[in-house]
Wavefront OBJ file of the C-alpha trace (Angstrom):
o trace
v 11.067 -184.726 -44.226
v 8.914 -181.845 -45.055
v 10.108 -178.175 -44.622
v 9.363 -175.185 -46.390
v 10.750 -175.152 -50.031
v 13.274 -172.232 -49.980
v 14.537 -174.469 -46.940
v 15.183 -177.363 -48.753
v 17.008 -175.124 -51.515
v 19.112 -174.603 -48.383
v 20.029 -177.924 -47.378
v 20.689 -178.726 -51.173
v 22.856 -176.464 -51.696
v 24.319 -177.524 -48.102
v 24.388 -181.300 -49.038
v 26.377 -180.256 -52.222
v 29.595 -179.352 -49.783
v 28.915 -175.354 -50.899
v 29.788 -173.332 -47.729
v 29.264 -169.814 -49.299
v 26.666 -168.107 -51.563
v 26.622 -165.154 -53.400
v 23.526 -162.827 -54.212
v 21.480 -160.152 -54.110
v 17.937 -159.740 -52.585
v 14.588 -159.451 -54.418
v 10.734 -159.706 -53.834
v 10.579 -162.880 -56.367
v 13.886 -164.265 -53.620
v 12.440 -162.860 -50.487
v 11.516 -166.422 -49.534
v 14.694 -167.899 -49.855
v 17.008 -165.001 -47.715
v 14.094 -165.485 -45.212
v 15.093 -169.074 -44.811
v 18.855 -168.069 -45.062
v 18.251 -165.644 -41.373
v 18.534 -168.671 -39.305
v 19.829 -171.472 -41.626
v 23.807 -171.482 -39.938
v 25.250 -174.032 -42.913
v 25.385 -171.535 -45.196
v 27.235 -168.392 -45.448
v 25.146 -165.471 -47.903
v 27.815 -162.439 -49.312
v 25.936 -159.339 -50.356
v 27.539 -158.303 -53.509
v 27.063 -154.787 -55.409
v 25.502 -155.956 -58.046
v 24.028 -159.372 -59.704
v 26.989 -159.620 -62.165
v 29.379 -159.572 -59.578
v 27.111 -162.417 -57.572
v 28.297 -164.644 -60.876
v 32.021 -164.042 -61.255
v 32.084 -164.325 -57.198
v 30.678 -168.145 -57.763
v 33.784 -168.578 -60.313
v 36.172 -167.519 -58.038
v 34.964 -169.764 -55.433
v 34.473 -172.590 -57.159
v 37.865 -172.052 -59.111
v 39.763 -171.764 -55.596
v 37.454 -174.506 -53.693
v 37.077 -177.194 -56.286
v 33.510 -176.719 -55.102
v 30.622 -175.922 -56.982
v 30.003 -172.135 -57.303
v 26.290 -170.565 -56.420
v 25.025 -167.114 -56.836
v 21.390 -166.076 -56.374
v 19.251 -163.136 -57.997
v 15.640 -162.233 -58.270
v 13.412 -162.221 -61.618
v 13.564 -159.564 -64.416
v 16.610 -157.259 -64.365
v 18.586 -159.610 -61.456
v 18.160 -162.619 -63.237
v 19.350 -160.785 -66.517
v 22.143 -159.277 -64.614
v 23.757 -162.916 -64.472
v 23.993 -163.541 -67.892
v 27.516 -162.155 -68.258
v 28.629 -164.188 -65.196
v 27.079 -167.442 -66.413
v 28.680 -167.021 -70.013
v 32.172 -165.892 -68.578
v 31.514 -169.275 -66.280
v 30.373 -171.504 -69.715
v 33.207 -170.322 -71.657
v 36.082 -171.713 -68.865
v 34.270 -174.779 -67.675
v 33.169 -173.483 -64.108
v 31.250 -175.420 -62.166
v 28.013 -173.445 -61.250
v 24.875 -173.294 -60.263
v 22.818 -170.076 -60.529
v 19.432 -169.875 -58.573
v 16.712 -166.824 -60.066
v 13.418 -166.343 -58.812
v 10.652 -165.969 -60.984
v 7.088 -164.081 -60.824
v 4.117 -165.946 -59.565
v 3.153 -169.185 -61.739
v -0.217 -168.019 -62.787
v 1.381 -164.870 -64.346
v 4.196 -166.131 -66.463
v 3.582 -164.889 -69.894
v 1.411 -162.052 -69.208
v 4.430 -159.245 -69.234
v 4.217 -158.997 -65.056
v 6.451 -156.710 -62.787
v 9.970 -158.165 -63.542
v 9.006 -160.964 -65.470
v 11.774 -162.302 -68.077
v 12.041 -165.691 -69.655
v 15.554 -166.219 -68.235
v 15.833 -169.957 -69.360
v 15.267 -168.864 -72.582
v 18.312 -166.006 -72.625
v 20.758 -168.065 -70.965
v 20.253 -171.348 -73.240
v 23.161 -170.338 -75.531
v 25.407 -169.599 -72.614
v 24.490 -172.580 -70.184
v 25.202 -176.186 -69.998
v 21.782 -176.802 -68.928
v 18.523 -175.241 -67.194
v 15.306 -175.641 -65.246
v 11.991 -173.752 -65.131
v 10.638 -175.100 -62.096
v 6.580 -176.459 -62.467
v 5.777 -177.654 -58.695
v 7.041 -177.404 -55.412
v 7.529 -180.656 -55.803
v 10.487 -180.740 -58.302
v 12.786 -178.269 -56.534
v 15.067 -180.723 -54.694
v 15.092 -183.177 -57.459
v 15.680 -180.215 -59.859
v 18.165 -178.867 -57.782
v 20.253 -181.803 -57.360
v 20.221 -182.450 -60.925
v 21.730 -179.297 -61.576
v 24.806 -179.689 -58.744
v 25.316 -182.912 -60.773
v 25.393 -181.752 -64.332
v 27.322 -178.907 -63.361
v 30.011 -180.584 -61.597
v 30.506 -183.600 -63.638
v 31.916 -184.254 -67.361
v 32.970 -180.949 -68.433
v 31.860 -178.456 -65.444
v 29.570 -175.496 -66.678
v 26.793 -173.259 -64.830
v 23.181 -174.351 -64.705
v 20.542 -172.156 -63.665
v 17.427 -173.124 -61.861
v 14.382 -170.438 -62.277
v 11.585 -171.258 -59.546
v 8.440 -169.337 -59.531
v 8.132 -167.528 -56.185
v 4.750 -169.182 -55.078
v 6.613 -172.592 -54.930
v 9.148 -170.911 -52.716
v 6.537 -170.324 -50.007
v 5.178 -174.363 -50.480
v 6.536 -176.675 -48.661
v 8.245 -179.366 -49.974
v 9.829 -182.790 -49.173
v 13.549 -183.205 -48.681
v 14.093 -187.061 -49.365
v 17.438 -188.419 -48.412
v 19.984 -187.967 -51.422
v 20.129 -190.256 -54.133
v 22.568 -189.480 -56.862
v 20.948 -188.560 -59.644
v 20.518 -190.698 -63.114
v 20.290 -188.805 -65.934
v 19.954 -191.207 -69.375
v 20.990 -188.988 -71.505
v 23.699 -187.598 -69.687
v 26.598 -190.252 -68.939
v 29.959 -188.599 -69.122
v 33.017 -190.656 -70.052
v 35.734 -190.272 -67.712
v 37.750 -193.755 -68.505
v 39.019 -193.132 -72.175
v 39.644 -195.872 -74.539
v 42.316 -198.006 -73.973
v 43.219 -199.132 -77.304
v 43.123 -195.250 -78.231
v 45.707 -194.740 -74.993
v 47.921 -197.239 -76.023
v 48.248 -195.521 -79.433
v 48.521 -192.416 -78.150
v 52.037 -193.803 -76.265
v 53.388 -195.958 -78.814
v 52.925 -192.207 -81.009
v 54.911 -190.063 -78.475
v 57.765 -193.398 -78.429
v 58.057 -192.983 -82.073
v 58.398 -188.979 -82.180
v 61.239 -187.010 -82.719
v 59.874 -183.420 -82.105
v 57.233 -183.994 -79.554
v 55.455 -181.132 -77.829
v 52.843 -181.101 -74.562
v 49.927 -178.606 -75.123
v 48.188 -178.148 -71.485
v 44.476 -176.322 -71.225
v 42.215 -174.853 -68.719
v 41.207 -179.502 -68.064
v 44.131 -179.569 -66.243
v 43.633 -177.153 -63.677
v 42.166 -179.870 -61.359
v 44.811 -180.818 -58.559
v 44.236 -184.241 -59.643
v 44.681 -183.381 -63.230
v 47.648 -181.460 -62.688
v 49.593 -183.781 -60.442
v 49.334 -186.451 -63.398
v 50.234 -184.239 -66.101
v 53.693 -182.970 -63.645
v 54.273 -186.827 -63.283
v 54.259 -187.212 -66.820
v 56.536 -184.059 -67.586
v 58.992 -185.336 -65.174
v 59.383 -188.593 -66.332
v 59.515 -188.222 -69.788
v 61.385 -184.914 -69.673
v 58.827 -183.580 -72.611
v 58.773 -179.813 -73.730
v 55.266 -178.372 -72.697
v 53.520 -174.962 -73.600
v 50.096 -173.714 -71.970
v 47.021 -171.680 -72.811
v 46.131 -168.646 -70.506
v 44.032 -170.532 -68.762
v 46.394 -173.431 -68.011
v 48.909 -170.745 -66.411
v 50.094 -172.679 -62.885
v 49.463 -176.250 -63.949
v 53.162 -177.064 -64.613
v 55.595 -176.726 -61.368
v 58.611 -175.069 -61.854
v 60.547 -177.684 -60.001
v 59.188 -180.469 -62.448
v 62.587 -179.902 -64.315
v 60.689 -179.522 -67.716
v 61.264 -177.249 -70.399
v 57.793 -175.315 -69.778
v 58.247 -172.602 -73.067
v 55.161 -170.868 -71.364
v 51.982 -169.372 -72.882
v 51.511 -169.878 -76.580
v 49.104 -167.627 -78.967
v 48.500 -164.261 -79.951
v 50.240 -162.420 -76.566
v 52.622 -165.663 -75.775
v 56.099 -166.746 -75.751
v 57.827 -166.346 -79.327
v 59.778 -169.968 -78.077
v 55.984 -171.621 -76.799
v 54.998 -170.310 -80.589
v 57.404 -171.221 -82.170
v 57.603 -174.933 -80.470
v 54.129 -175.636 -81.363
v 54.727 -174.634 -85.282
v 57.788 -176.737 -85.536
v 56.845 -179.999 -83.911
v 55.994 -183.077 -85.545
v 53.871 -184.797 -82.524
v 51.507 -182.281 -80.911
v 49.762 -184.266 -77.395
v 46.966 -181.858 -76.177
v 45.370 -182.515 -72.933
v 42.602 -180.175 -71.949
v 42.162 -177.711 -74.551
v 39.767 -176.819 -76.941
v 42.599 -174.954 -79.395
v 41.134 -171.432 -79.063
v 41.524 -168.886 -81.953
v 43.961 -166.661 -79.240
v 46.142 -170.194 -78.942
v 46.943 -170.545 -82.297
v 46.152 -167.254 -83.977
v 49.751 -165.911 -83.872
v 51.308 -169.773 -84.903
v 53.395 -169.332 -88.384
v 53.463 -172.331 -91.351
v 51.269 -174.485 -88.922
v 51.152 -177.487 -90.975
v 48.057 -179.858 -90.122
v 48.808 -182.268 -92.276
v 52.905 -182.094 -91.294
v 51.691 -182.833 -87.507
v 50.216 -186.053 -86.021
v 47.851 -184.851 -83.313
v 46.810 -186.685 -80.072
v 43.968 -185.132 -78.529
v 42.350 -185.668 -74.974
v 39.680 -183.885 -73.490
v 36.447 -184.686 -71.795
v 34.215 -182.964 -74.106
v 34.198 -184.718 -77.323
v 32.931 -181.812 -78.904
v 36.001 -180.091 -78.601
v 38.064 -183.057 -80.057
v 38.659 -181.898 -84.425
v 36.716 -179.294 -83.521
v 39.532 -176.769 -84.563
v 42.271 -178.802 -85.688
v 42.371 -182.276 -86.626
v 43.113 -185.122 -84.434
v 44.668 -188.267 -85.299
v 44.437 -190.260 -82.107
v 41.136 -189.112 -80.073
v 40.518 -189.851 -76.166
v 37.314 -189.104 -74.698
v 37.924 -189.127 -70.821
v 38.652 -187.269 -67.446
v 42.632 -185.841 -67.996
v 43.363 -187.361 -64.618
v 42.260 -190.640 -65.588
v 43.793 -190.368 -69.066
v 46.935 -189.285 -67.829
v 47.301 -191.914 -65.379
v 46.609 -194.308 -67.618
v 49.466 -193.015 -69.967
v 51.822 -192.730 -66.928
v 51.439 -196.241 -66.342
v 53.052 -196.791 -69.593
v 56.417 -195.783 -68.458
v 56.711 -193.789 -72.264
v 60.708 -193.059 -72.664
v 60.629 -190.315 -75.395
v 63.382 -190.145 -77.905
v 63.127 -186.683 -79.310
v 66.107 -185.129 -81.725
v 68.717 -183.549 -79.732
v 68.888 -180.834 -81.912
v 64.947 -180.030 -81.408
v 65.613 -179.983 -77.407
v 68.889 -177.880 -78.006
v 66.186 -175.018 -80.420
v 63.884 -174.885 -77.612
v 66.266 -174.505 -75.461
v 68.371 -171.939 -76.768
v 64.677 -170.137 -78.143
v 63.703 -170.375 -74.596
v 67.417 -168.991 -73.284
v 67.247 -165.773 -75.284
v 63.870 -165.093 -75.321
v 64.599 -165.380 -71.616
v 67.306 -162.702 -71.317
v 66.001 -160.429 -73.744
v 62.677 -160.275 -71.902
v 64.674 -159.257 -68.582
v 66.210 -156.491 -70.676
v 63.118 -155.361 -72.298
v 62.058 -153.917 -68.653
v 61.139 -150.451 -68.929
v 62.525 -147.794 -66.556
v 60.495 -144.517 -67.924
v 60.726 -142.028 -65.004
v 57.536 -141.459 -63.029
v 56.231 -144.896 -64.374
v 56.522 -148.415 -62.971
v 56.933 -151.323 -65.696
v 54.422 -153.652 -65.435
v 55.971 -157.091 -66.047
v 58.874 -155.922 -63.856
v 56.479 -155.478 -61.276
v 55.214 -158.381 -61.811
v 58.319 -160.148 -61.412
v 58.728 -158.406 -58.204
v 55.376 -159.855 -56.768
v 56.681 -163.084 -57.512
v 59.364 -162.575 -55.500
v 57.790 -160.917 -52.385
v 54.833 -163.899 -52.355
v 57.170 -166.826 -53.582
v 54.438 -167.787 -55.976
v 52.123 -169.052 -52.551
v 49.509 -166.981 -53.377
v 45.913 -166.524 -55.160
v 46.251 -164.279 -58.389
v 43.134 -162.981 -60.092
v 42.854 -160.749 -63.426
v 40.788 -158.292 -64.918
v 40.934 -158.885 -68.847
v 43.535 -156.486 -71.148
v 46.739 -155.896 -71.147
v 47.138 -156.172 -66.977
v 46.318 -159.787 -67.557
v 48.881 -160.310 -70.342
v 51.386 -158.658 -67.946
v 50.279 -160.460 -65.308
v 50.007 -164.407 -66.662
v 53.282 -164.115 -68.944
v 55.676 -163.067 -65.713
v 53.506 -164.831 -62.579
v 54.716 -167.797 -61.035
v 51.924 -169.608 -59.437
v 52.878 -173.194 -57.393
v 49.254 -174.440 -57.953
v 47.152 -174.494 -60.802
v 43.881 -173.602 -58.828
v 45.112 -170.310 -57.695
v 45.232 -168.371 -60.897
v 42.166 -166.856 -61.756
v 41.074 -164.955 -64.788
v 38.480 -165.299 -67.807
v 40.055 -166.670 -70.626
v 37.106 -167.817 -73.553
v 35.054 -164.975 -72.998
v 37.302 -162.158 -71.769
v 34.925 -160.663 -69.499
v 36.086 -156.937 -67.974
v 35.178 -156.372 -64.869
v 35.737 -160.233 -63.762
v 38.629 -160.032 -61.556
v 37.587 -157.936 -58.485
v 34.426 -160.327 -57.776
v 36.663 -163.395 -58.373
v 38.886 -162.389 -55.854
v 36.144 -162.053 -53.509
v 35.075 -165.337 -54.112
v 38.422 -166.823 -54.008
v 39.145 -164.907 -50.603
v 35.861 -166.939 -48.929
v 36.585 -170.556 -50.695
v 38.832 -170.112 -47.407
v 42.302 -171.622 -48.468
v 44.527 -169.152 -46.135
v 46.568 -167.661 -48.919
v 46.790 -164.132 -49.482
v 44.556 -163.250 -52.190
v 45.866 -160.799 -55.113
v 43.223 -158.994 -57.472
v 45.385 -157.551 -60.315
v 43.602 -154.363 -62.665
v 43.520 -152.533 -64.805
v 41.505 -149.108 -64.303
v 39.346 -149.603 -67.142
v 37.977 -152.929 -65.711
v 38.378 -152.058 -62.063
v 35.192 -149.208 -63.311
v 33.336 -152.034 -64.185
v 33.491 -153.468 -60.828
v 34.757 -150.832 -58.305
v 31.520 -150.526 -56.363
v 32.699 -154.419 -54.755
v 35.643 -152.659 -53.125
v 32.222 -152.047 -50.636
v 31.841 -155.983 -50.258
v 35.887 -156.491 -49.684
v 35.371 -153.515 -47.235
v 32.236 -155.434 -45.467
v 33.668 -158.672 -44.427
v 37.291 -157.396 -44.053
v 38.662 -159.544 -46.860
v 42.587 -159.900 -47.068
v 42.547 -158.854 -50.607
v 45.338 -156.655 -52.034
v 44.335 -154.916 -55.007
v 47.373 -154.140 -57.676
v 45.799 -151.372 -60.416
v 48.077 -151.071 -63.348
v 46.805 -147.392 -64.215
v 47.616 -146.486 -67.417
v 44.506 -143.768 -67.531
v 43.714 -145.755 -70.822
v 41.464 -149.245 -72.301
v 45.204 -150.251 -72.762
v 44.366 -153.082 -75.106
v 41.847 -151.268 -77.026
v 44.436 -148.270 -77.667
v 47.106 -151.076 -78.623
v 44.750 -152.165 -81.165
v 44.117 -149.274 -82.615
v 47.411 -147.890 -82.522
v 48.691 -151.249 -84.767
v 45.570 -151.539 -86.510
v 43.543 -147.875 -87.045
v 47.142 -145.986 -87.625
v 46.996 -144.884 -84.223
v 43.432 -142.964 -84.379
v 42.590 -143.283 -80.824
v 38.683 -142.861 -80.369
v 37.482 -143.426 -77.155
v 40.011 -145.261 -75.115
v 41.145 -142.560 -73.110
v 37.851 -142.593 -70.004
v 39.099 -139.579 -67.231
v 39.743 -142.016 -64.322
v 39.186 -140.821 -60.547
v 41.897 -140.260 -58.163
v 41.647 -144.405 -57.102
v 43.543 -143.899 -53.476
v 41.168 -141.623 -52.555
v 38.297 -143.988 -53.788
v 39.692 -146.746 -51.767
v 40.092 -144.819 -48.907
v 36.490 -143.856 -49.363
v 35.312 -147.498 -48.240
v 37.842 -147.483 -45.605
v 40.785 -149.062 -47.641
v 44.337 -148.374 -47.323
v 46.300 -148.034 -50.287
v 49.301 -145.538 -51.652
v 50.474 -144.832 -55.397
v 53.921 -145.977 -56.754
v 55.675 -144.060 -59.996
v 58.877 -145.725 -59.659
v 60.214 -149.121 -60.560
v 62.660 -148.702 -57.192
v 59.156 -148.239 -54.777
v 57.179 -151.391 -56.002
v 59.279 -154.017 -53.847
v 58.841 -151.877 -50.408
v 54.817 -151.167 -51.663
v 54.313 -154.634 -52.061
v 55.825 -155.598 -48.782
v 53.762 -153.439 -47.060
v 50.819 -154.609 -48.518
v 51.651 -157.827 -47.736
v 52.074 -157.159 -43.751
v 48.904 -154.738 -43.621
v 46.020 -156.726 -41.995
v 43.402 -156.815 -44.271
v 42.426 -155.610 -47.787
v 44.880 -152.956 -49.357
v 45.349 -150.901 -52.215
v 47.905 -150.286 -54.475
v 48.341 -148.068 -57.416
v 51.235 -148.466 -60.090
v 51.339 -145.742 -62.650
v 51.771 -147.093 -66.240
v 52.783 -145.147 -69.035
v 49.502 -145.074 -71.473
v 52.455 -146.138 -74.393
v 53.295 -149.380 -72.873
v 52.420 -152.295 -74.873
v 51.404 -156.140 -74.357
v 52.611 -157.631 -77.344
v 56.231 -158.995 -77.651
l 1 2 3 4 5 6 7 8 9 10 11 12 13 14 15 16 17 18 19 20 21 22 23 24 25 26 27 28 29 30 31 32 33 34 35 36 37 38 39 40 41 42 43 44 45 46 47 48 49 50 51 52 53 54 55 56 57 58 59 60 61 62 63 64 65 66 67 68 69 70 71 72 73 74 75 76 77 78 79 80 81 82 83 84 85 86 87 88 89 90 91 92 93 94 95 96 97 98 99 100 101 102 103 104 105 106 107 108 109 110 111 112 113 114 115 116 117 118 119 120 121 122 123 124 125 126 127 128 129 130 131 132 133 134 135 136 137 138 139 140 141 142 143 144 145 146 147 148 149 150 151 152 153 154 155 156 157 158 159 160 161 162 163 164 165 166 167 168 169 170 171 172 173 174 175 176 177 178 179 180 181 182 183 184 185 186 187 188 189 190 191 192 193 194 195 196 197 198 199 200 201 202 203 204 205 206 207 208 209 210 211 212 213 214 215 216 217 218 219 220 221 222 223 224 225 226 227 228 229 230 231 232 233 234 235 236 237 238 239 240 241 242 243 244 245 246 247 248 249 250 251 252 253 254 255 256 257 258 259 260 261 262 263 264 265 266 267 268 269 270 271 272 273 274 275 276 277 278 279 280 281 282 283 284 285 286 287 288 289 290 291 292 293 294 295 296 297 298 299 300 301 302 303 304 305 306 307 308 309 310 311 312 313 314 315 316 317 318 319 320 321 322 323 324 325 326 327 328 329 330 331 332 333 334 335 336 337 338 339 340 341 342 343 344 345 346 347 348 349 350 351 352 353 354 355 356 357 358 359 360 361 362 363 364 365 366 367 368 369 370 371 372 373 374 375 376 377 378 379 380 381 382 383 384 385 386 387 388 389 390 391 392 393 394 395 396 397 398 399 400 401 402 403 404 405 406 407 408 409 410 411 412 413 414 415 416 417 418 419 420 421 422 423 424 425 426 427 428 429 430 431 432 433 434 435 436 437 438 439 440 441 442 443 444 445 446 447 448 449 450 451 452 453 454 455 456 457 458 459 460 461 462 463 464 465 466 467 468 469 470 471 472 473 474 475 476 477 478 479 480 481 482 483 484 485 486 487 488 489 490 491 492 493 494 495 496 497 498 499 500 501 502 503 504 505 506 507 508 509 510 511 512 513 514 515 516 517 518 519 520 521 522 523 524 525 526 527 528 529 530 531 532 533 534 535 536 537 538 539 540 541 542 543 544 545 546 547 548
């Protein structure tokens, strides 16, 4: 069928199962929002600003399960995405980013907002296209839906000349595409499975490490089966916060690295049979570990991405494969564990005190709100059946040690890149993957200036986001650093803030500032009940720290 060729972008992008796009308009992506005026499959979100576009497309696909697309013209909007496509690389989003480029004849001669964007975004990418024909654009395009969404997920950005745009093009009916040299393995090896369970039979301090790979509701309903059955301690990366119910019965020790648990720590530095499913063993996982004895440990590892596998620690029994797969597999081994009592009865009693110390360790500073408390309070009020996305600093430390999330899709924040300004346009795109729950954007005030002018897009299409600043007038984590680091010389961390109510108000948001620990319940009730997007500011003292 032959239609014009920002059309059949359309209907890829339609055929994919994405509902909702993100972008922002340009000369060299006229052609394409001139198709999108009457194409009804498709629903087009006008963010602030192309960065935003990206993270938007994270959110959504991290919410959806859906493939994540955000759109920007050539030069500066093209470059704009880079941040979004490397926060998107770094936690295995599924994504595909669509750029316009100058006219084909003029590539290489320096034209009006010409930039060789395949050539930036290579390091950050897990693939790319510079489109040569009319021609290739629905091949192309379905290629990249497929590399991005398979194997491990990742953005892929497709540049097409705007002359091709105005071609016309045919639209064949969809094939899936074969790529040789791209055949994921999603099985894993059987012979390396059934080690892998006759290891975790014979251990006697065995310990569950769960990364961002098991955020998949597939993933994550193997890995609970598994916990449950075999009654085996488990700690998590950041980005694995919300994979493990909290009715599975398990001891879950919670987040491990550098602003974790001291029991998840201390759990993965004394066991003797360390099972990792999902994560690539990031410096901020293991950086705060004591005496972490490789060659004391006997390490299965399973991830998709055999790249990952002894990348940063050794691993004695490798699986390449999907986690769901893997895990089921495993499951259907009926493993009974026999760990020491006396290792269940540490964790147990680390977990216990840690526990009740960490209650106690609330802060009630008059004319500031604690943050973790406040935290704990939004679990409450929500009953963890909500959507949680974080900026990057100390509100997300806060924020993923204390939240209790029932599902792991519905925790969003960057994790391997640590991108600042993130959260706001992930909670936008989270709000339109459409899955009824309230959405929660938690900030901090240095981030939310990174992103504040999309309080104008959550004001646009009414969006039932409430937005939770932790204002502590201050780059919190910076000054932490330098306090414990530069003998508290504090240069630059202290930015003068506006008055943020005000701001909100500005694009029509309601919103109210809380300086008590007592007022946070009744705020966040409120907030709750108000019909659409709302605002609410907790003042922090600038003194409060993340790390335990």
């Amino acid at each position: 069928m032959k239609m014009s060729a920002s059309e059949a972008v359309l209907n890829v992008i339609a055929e994919s199962g994405t509902d909702v796009v993100f972008g922002y308009p340009g000369s060299a992506v006229a052609p394409v929002y001139d198709a999108l005026f009457s194409f009804d499959k498709i629903k087009h979100v006008l963010t602030r600003t192309e960065q935003s576009a990206a993270h938007a497309a994270s959110g959504y696909a991290k919410e959806s399960g859906k493939t994540g697309v955000c759109i920007a013209t050539s030069g500066p909007g093209a470059t704009n995405l880079i941040t979004g496509i490397a926060t998107a690389m770094s936690d295995s989003v599924p994504m595909v980013a669509i750029t316009g480029q100058v006219d084909s004849s003029l590539l290489g001669s320096d034209a009006f907002q010409e930039a060789d964007i395949t050539g930036a975004v290579n390091p950050f990418c897990k693939h790319n296209y510079l489109i040569k024909s009319a021609d290739e654009i629905v091949k192309t395009l379905r290629e990249a839906f497929f590399i991005a969404s398979t194997g491990r997920p990742g953005p892929v950005l497709v540049d097409i000349p705007v002359n091709f745009l105005c071609e016309e093009a045919e639209f064949t009916k969809y094939k899936k595409p074969s790529i040789e040299s791209y055949k994921p393995n999603y099985k894993g090896n059987t012979l390396q499975i059934k080690r892998a369970a006759e290891c975790l039979k014979k251990a006697k301090r065995p310990l569950l490490y769960i990364g961002g790979g098991c955020c998949s509701d597939s993933a994550s309903a193997e890995i609970n089966k598994f916990i449950k059955s075999t009654k085996i301690p488990v700690v998590s990366t950041l980005k694995a916060v919300g994979v493990v119910r909290h009715d599975t019965g398990a001891l879950n020790l919670g987040m491990i690295g550098t602003h974790g648990r001291k029991c998840a720590n201390f759990a993965l530095s004394a066991c003797d049979t360390l099972f990792i499913a999902g994560a690539r063993i990031g410096d901020r996982s293991v950086g705060r570990v004591k005496n972490l004895n490789e060659e004391d440990i006997t390490v299965i590892h399973v991830d998709i991405d055999p790249a990952e596998i002894g990348k940063n620690l050794h691993a004695d029994i490798p699986v390449v494969g999907d986690i769901t797969n893997v895990m089921s597999a495993v499951n259907d081994k009926n493993i009974t564990l026999s760990p020491e009592k006396d290792w269940l009865l540490r964790l147990e009693d680390e977990a216990e005190r840690e526990k009740l110390n960490h209650a106690k360790s609330f802060s009630h500073k008059k004319n500031f709100v604690c943050p973790e408390y406040a935290v704990s309070v939004l679990n409450s009020v929500t009953g963890g059946s909500c959507i949680v996305s974080t900026e990057v600093g100390q509100n997300q430390i806060w924020t993923a040690r204390n939240i209790k999330i029932n599902t792991p899709r519905d925790f969003i924040t960057s994790g391997g890149l640590g991108t600042m300004g993130f959260g706001l346009p992930a909670a936008i795109g989270a709000s339109f993957a459409k899955s009824g729950k309230t959405v929660f954007a938690l900030e901090g005030d240095g981030s939310l200036m990174m992103s504040a002018a999309e309080l104008a897009t959550i004001a646009e299409y009414d969006l039932n986001i409430k937005i939770i600043l932790f204002n502590n007038n201050a780059l919190g984590m910076i000054r932490e650093y330098q306090k414990n680091n530069f003998n508290a010389r504090y240069s630059e961390v202290f930015p003068k803030n506006p008055d943020f109510i005000t701001l909100a108000k500005a694009f029509g948001i309601d919103g109210e500032r809380v300086s008590e620990n007592d007022g946070v319940k009744d705020a966040f009730e409120r907030a709750m009940k108000h019909n659409g997007a709302y605002f609410v500011e907790l003042c922090v003292d600038k003194d409060e720290d993340s790390v335990l």
